[in-house]
C-alpha positions in Angstrom: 121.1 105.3 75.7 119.9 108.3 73.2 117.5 106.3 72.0 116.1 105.8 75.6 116.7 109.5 76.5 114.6 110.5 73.8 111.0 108.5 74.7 108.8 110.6 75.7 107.3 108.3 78.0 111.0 107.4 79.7 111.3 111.7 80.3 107.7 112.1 81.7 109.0 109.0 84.1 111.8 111.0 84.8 110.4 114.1 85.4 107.7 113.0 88.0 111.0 111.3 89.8 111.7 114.7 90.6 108.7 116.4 91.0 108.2 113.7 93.6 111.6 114.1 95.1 110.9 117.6 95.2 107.6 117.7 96.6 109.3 115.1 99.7 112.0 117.8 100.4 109.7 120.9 100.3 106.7 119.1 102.4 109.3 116.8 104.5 107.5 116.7 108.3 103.7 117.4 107.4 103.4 113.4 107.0 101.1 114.1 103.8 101.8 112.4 100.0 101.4 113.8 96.9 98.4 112.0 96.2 96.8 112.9 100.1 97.5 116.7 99.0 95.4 116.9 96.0 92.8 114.6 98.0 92.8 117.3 100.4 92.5 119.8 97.7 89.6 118.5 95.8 87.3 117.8 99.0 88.1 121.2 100.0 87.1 122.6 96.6 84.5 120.3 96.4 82.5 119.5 99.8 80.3 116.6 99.9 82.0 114.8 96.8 82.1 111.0 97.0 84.9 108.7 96.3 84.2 107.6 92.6 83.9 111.3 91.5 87.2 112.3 93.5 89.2 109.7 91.8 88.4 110.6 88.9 88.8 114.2 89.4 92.6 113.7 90.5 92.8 110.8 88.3 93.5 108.3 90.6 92.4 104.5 90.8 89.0 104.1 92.0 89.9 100.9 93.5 93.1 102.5 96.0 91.2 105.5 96.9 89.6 104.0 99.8 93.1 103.3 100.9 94.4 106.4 100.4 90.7 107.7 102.3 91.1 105.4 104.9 94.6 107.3 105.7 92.9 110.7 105.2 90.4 109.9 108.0 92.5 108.3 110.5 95.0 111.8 110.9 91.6 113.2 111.1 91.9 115.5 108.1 88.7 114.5 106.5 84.9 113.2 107.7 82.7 110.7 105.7 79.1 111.1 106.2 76.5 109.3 104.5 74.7 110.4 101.7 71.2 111.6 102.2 69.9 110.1 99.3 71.9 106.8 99.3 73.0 105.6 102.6 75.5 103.2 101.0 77.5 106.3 100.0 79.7 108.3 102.0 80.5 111.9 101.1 83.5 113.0 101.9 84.2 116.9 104.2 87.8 118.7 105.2 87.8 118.5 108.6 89.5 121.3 111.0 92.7 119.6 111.3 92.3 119.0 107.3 92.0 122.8 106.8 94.9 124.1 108.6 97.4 121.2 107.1 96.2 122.6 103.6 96.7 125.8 105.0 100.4 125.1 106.2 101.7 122.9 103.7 100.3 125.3 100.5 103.2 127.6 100.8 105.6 124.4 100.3 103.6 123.0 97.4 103.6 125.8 95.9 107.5 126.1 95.8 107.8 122.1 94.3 105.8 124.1 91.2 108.7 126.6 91.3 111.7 124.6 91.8 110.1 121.6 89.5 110.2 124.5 86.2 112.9 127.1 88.0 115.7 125.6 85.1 113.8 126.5 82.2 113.5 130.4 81.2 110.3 132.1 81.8 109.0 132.1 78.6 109.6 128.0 78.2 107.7 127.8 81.5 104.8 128.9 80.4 105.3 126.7 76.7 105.7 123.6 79.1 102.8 123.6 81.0 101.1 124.8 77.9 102.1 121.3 76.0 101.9 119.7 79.5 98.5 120.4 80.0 97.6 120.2 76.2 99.1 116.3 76.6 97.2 115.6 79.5 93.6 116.7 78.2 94.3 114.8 74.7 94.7 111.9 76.4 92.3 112.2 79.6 89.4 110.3 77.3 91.0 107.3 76.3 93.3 106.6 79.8 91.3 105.4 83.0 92.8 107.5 85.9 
């Protein structure tokens, strides 16, 4: 089992296990996913974005966004409208309800980022999501989200 223990790929498994157990417990009763939160996040930080270009910007699959969209819209946290310049396209808007559940539920996101790194010592913190998001950005060209 060392040998398993000491893959990187079998610890970054392990590690979003409970990040994702975490983030259940902290945001249990708002009825919202990981994924729907940084959704949410992204159309609020960019208004008007369409699909393709939020997948890609939360590095999720382009082909189960719509799902994940689909879910957004019908708890009425977001609005599609269609593009002025292409009709096919729909851009996607926080709606009200879409605000104040990012507004509610930020305080508990925000303690998953604190309990996931609260058993390392400040200074390895800071050298994790260093590496973390060092990882991530070498490999962000050559991985479809």
């Amino acid at each position: 089992m060392t040998e398993l223990y000491g893959m990187p790929g079998h610890l970054i498994r392990r590690a979003q296990q409970i990040s994702s157990s975490i983030f259940a417990e902290e945001c249990d009763g708002f009825n919202l996913t990981s994924v729907q939160f940084a959704a949410l996040f992204t159309i609020r930080a960019n208004p008007g974005l369409d699909a393709t270009r939020l997948s890609s910007l939360i590095a999720f699959d382009r082909s189960t966004i719509g799902d994940v969209l689909e879910r957004l819209e019908a708890k009425k946290w977001i609005k599609r409208r269609a593009s002025p310049t292409d009709k096919r396209a729909k851009l996607l808007y926080l709606a009200p309800a879409g605000e104040k559940l990012l507004s509610d539920v930020e305080p508990a996101v925000h303690r998953v980022q604190q309990r996931l790194l609260a058993p390392l010592p400040p200074e390895s913190r800071a050298t994790m999501m260093r590496l973390l998001t060092e990882l991530v950005s070498l490999h962000n060209e050559s991985t479809p989200p």
